[in-house]
C-alpha positions in Angstrom: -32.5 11.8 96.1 -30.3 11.0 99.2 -31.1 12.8 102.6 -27.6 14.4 103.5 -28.5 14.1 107.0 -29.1 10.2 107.1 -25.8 9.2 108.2 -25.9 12.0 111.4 -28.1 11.1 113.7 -27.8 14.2 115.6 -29.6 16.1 112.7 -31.2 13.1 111.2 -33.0 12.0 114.3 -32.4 8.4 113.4 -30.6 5.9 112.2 -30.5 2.0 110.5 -28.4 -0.3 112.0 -28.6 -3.3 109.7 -28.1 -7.1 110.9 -27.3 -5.7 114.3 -29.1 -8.8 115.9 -27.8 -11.1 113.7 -26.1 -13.0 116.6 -28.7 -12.8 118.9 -31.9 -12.7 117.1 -32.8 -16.6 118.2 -32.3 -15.8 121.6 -34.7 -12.2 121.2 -37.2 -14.9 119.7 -37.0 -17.3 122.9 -37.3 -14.6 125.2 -40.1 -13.2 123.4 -41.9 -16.7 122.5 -44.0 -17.3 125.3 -45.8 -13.6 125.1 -49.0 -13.1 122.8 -47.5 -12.4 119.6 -50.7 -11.3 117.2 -51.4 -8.3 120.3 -51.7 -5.0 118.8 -49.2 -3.3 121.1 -47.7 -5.5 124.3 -46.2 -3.4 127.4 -43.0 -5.6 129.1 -42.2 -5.6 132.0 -40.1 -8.1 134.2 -38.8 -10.5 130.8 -35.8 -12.0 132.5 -34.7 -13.3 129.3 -34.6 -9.9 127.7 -32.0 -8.4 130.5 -28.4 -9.1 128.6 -30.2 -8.3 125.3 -30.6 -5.3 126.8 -27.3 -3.7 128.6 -24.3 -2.1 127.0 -22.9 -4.9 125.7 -25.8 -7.0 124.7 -26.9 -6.4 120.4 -29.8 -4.4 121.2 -28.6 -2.2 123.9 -24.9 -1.6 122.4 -26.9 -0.1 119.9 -28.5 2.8 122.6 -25.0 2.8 124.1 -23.5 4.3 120.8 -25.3 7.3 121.0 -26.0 7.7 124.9 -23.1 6.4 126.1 -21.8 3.0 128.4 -24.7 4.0 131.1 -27.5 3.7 128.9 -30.3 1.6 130.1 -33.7 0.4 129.1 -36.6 2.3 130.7 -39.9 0.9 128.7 -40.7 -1.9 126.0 -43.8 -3.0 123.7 -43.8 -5.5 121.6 -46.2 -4.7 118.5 -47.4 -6.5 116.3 -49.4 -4.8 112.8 -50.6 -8.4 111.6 -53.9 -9.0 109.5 -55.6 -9.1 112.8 -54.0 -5.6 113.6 -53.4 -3.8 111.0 -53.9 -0.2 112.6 -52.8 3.3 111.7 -51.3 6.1 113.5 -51.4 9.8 112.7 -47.8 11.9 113.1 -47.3 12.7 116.4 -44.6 12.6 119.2 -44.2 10.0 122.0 -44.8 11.8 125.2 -44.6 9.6 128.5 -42.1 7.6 130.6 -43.5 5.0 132.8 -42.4 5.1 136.1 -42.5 2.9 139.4 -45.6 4.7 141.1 -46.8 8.3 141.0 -45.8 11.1 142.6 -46.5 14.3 142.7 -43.5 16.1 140.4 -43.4 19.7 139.1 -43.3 19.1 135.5 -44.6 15.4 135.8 -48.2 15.7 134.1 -50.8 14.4 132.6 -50.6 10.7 134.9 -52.3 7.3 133.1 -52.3 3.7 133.8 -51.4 1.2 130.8 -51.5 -2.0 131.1 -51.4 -1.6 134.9 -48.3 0.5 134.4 -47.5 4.4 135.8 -47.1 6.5 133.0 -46.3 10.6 132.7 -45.7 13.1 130.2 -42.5 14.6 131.8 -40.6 18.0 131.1 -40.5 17.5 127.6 -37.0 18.6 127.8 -35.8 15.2 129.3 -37.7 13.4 126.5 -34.7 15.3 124.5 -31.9 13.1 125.9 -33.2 9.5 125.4 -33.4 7.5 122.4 -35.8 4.7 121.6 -34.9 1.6 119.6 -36.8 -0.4 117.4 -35.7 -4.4 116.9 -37.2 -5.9 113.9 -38.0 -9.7 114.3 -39.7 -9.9 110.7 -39.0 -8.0 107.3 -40.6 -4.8 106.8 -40.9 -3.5 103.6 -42.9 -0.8 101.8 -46.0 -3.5 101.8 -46.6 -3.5 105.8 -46.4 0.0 106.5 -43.0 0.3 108.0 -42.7 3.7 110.6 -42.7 7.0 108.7 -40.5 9.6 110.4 -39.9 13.5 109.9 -36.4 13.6 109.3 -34.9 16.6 112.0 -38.1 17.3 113.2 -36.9 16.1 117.1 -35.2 19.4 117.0 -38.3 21.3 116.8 -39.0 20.6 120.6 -42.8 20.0 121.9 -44.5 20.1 118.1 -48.6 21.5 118.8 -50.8 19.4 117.3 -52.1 22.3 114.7 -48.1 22.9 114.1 -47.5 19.3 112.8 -48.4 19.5 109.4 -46.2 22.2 109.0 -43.1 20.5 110.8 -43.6 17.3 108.5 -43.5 19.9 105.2 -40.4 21.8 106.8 -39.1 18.1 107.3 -40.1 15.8 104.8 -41.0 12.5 105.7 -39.0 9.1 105.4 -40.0 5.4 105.4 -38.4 2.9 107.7 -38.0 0.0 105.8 -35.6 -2.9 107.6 -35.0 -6.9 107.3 -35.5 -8.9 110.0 -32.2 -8.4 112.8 -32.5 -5.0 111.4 -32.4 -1.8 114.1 -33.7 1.3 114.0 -32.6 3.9 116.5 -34.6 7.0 116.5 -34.5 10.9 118.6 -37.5 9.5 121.3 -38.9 13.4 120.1 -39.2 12.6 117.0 -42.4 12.7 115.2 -43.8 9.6 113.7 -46.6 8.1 111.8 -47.9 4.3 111.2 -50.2 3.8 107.8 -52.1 0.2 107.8 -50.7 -2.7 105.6 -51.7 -2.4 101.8 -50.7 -6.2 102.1 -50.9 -7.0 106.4 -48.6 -9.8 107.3 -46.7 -10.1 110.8 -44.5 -7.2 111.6 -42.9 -7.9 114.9 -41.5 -4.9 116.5 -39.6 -4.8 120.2 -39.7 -0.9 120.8 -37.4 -0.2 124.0 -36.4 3.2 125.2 -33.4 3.9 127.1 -32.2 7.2 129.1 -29.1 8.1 131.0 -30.5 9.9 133.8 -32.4 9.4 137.2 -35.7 10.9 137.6 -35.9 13.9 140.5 -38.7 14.1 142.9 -38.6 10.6 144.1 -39.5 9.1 140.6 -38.3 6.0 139.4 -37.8 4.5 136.3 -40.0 1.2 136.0 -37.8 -0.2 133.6 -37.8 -3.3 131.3 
């Protein structure tokens, strides 16, 4: 059966964008090439090469920019990677923190960690709200290598408890990512998620980027990609 809601992303809470980076997926490979590529989960910051990928008018970013708008603009990146090597699992749950410059003290702005000797904070979970986070696909991902699950709509249920989960998921449903490689997914940053291992674990190359509209108050900055 079809989801109604796929092709509105506003109620969907994602979307496919197929081939996007067909014209630019060599040069997402060379900018990437250099970078451990069998890591679980890489954090990115300072990639020169990534920087026109990136902006309004570059494959990936355009991509942010139809749903946020011309000043969109990447705020965080990982490369994973679920290979034999790391063929991991995730429970559903929502993606929480922004990583930011250095920390100040913020009403709101809390609990603070370091990652990969980055800032990161859980902020007002009301700002999560207005970005979007992108997934480039560098390899194909079908049913076999655990592509993301996602709760269809379930971004609009705001900050989900963990003991409320379950229940979101079986107001929601739950949809499988599947994608080719040059393949985009765009996805509500709210919106929960899940990652099963690989019945059959083979590289699955994933640039995750998440881009906002806004600057932060308080003094905060975005670290950015």
């Amino acid at each position: 059966m079809t989801d109604d809601r796929a092709t509105d992303f506003a109620a969907y809470g994602a979307q496919r964008f197929n081939g996007a980076l067909k014209l630019c997926i060599d040069f997402l490979e060379a900018a990437l090439s250099k970078l451990p590529q069998k890591e679980a989960g890489l954090r990115l910051h300072g990639i020169e090469a990534l920087a026109p990928l990136l902006t309004r008018d570059g494959c990936i970013g355009a991509v942010a920019a139809s749903v946020l708008g011309a000043t969109a603009r990447p705020v965080r990146a990982i490369l994973f990677n679920k290979s034999p090597e790391t063929n991991w699992s995730l429970a559903w749950h929502q993606d929480r923190t922004i990583c930011v410059k250095e920390k100040r003290e913020a009403p709101g702005f809390s609990p603070w960690t370091v990652k990969s000797g980055m800032v990161h904070v859980a902020p007002p979970f009301d700002l999560l709200t207005r970005m979007v986070t992108l997934r480039a696909h560098l390899d194909d991902v079908p049913a076999t290598i655990a592509p993301l699950l996602i709760a269809p709509g379930s971004h609009k249920y705001g900050r989900v408890a963990v003991e409320d989960v379950d229940k979101v998921i079986e107001l929601c449903g739950s949809a499988s990512c599947v994608a080719e490689a040059g393949d985009v997914w765009l996805y509500a940053t709210p919106i929960l998620h899940a990652s099963a291992a690989a019945s059959i674990p083979t590289s699955r190359r994933v640039l995750q980027v998440d881009f906002a509209v806004e600057e932060l108050p308080f003094g905060l900055e975005w670290l950015g990609v």
